[in-house]
DOZADO-33067 format. One record per residue (C-alpha): x, z, y; residue number from 1. Coordinates in steps of 0.25 Angstrom, whole numbers. Example, Ala and Ser with C-alpha at 12.3 -4.5 7.8 and 13.67 -1.06 7.14 Angstrom:
REM residues 2
<<49, 31, -18>, 1>
<<55, 29, -4>, 2>
END
This chain:
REM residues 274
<<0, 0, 0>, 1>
<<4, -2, 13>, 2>
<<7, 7, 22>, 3>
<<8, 12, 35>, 4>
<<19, 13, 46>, 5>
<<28, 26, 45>, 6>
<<38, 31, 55>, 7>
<<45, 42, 49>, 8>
<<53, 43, 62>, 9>
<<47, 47, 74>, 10>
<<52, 56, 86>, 11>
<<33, 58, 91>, 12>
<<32, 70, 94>, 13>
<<34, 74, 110>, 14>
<<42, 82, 118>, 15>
<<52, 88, 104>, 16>
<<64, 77, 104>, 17>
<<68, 65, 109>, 18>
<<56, 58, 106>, 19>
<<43, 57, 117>, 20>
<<44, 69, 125>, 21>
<<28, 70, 128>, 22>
<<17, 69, 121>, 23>
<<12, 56, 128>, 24>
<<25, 49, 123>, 25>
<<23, 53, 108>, 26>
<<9, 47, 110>, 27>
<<15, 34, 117>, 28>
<<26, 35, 105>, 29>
<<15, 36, 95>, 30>
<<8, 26, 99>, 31>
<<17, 17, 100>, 32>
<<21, 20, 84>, 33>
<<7, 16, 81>, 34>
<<5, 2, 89>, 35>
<<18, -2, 81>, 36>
<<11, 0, 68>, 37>
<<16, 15, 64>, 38>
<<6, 24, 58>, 39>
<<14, 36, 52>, 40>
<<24, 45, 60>, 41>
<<32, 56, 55>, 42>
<<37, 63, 70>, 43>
<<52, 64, 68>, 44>
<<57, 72, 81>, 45>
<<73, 76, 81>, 46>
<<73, 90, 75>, 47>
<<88, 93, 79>, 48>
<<96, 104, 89>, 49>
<<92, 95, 101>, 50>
<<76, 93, 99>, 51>
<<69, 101, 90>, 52>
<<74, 112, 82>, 53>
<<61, 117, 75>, 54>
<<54, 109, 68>, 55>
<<42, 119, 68>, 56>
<<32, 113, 79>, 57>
<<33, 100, 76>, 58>
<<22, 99, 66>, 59>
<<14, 108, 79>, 60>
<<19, 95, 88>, 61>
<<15, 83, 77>, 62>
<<1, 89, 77>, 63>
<<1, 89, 93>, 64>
<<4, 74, 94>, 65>
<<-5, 70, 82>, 66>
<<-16, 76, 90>, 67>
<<-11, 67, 102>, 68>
<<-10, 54, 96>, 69>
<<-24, 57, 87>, 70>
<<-30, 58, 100>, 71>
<<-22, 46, 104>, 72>
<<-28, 38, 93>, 73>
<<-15, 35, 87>, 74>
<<-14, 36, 73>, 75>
<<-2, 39, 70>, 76>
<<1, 48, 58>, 77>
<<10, 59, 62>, 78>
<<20, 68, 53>, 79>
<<31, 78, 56>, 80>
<<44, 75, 54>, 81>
<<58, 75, 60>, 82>
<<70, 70, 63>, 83>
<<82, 79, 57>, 84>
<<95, 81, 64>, 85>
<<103, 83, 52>, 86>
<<112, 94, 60>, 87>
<<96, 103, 60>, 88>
<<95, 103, 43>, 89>
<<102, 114, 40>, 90>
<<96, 124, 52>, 91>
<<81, 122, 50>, 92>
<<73, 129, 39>, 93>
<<66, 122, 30>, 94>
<<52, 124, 37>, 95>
<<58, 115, 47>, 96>
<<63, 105, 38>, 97>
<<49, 106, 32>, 98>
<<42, 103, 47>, 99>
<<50, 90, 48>, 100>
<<51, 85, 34>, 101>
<<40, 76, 30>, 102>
<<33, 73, 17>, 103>
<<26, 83, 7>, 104>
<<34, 95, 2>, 105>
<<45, 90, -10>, 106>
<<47, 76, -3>, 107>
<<49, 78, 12>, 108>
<<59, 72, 20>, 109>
<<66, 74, 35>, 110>
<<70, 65, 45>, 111>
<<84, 66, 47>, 112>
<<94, 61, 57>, 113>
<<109, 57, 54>, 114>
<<120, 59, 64>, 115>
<<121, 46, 73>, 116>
<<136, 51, 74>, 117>
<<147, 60, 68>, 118>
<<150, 63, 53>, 119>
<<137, 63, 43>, 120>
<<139, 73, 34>, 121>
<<132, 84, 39>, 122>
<<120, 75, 37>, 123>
<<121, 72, 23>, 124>
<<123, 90, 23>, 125>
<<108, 90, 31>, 126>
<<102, 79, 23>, 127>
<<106, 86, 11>, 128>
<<99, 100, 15>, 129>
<<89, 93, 19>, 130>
<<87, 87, 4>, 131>
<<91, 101, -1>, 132>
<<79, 106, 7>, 133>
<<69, 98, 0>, 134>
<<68, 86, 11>, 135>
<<72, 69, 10>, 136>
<<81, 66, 19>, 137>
<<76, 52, 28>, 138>
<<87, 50, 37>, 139>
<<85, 44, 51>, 140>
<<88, 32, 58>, 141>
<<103, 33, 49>, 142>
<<106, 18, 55>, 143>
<<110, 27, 68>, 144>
<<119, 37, 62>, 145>
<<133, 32, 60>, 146>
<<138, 41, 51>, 147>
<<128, 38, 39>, 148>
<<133, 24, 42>, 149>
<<145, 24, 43>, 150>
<<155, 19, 30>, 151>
<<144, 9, 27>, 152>
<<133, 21, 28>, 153>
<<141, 31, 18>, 154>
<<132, 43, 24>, 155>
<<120, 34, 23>, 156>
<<121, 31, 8>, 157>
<<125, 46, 7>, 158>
<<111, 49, 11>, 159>
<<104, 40, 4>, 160>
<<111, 43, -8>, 161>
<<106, 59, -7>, 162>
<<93, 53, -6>, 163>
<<88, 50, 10>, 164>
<<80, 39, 15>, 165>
<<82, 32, 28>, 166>
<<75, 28, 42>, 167>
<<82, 18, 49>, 168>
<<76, 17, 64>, 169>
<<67, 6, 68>, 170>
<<73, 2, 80>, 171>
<<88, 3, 74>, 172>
<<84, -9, 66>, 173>
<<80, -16, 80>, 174>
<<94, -12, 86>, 175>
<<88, 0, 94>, 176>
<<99, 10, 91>, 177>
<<111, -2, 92>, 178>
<<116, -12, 84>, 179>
<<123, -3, 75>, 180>
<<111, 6, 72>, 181>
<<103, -7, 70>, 182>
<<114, -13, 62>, 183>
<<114, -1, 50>, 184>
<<98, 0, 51>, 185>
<<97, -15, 46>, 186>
<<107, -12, 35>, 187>
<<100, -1, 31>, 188>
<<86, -5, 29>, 189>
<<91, -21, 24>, 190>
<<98, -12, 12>, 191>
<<84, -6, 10>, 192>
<<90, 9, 11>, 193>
<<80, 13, 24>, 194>
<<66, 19, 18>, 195>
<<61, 21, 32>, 196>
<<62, 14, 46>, 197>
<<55, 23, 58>, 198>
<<55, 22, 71>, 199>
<<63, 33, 77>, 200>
<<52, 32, 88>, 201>
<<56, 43, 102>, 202>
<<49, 33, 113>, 203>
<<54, 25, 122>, 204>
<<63, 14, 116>, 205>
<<62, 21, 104>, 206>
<<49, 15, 100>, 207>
<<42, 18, 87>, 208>
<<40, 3, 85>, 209>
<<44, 3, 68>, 210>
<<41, -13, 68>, 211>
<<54, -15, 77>, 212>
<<62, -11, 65>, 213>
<<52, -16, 53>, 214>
<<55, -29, 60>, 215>
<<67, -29, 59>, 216>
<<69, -23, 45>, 217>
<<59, -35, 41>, 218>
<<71, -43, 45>, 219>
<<80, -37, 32>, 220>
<<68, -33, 24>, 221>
<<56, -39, 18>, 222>
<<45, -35, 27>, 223>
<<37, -26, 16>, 224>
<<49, -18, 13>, 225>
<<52, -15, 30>, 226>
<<37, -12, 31>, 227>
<<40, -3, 20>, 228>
<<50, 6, 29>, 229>
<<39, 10, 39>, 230>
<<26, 11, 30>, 231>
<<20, 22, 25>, 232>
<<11, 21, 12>, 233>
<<2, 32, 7>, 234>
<<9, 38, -5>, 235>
<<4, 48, -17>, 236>
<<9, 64, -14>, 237>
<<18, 63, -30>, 238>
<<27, 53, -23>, 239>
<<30, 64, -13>, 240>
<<33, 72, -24>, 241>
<<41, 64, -31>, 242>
<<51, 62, -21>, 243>
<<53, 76, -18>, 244>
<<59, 77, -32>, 245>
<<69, 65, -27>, 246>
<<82, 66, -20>, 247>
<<80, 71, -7>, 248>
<<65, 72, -8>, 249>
<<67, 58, -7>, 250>
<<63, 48, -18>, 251>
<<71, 36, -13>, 252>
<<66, 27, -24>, 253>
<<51, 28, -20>, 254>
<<42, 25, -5>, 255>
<<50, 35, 2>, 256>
<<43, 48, 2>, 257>
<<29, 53, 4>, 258>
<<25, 57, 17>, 259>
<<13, 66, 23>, 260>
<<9, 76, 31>, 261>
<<6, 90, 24>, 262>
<<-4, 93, 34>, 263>
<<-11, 80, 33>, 264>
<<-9, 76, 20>, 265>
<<-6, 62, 22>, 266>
<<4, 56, 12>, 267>
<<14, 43, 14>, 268>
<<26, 37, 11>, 269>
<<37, 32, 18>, 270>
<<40, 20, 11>, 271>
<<54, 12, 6>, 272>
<<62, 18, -4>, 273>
<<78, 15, -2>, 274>
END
């Protein structure tokens, strides 16, 4: 079955990072997302020294802006998440982890976000407590860190050998973080090691238009499996299961991983298996 648009990447909710800094901006932002075709959102903000450092009010602040945009009439489908600085892994309990990790218990995952710079082996030390915590590792955007591709991306194969997926950025594939940045996110979803391509999305010129970058992956790709890196399909609660028994919470043979929100009870799945 076909399903629909996912970004798993998304800085949305207002005023806590980077990303829109009112409320008016995340409804602009949102509705951008859905004019371009999206209809699933996971809200990814920086959870890291210089933005947010507890985690504990974001689910308080998703259901603020999904009242907002309901009354908006956009229907976007809203989950919490968010975007790991690996240096935060080993100081936040495991409730916190919990708060950003998305998915049903036994096959969650966490956003996390490599070093653009510098030596990379105290993230594959944070990727690996967060797989000894019980989480899946989906590393972001890792087209942009240097160090995971650097000596023909011996970091990058590290990780995927222990078990994470990856999102390559939207706009890296259409040159928006540099040639370089563009360079390895073409390689990497031509090889077909990339399970998810997201947005990135914080406004301004970093739009959450996803069809800028399925455009481009088509180029490489045939156009059902770069559709595949975006759509979510509904899926049944035992495959969630079963990939909490894989590596990492991660079963990198299948869809993905399934996907809902506990409060809800929605279930999908994030399609492309490496």
């Amino acid at each position: 079955m076909t399903g629909r648009r996912a970004d798993i990447h998304f800085h949305l909710l207002p005023g806590v990072d980077d990303g829109p800094a009112t409320m008016e901006d995340a409804v602009e932002l949102a509705r951008a997302a859905q004019r371009d075709g999206t209809a699933i959102v996971v809200a990814t903000p920086h959870v890291r020294h210089d933005f947010v450092t507890d985690p504990s009010d974001l689910p308080d602040r998703l259901h603020e802006l999904r009242e907002r945009l309901a009354r908006e009439r956009i229907a976007l489908q809203l989950h919490c998440g968010g975007e790991l600085g690996y240096e935060m892994v080993g100081s936040l309990e495991q409730r916190h982890l919990e708060t950003i990790a998305v998915g049903p218990s036994g096959a969650s995952w966490i956003l996390l976000e490599p070093p653009n710079e510098g030596p990379d082996e105290e993230l594959h030390l944070a990727a690996d407590e967060l797989r000894g915590r019980g989480f899946g590792v989906v590393l972001a955007h890792p087209e942009r860190s240097a160090p995971l591709m650097a000596d023909d991306a011996a970091g990058l194969r590290h990780e995927l050998n222990r078990g994470s997926v990856l999102q390559v950025n939207a706009w890296s594939l259409a040159g928006g973080f540099g040639p370089q940045a563009e360079r390895s996110a073409i390689w990497l979803v031509g090889s077909g090691v990339v399970t998810t391509l997201a947005s990135d999305a914080h406004g301004g010129v970093r739009s959450p238009e996803l069809s800028v970058g399925l455009e481009r992956a088509s180029w490489g790709l045939t156009s059902q499996r770069a559709r595949m890196l975006t759509e979510a399909s509904p899926a049944r609660a035992d495959r969630a299961r079963h990939a909490g028994a894989c590596a990492g919470g991660v079963d990198r043979t299948r869809r993905f991983t399934d996907v809902y929100d506990s409060n809800e009870g929605s279930a999908w799945a994030q399609p492309a298996s490496v």
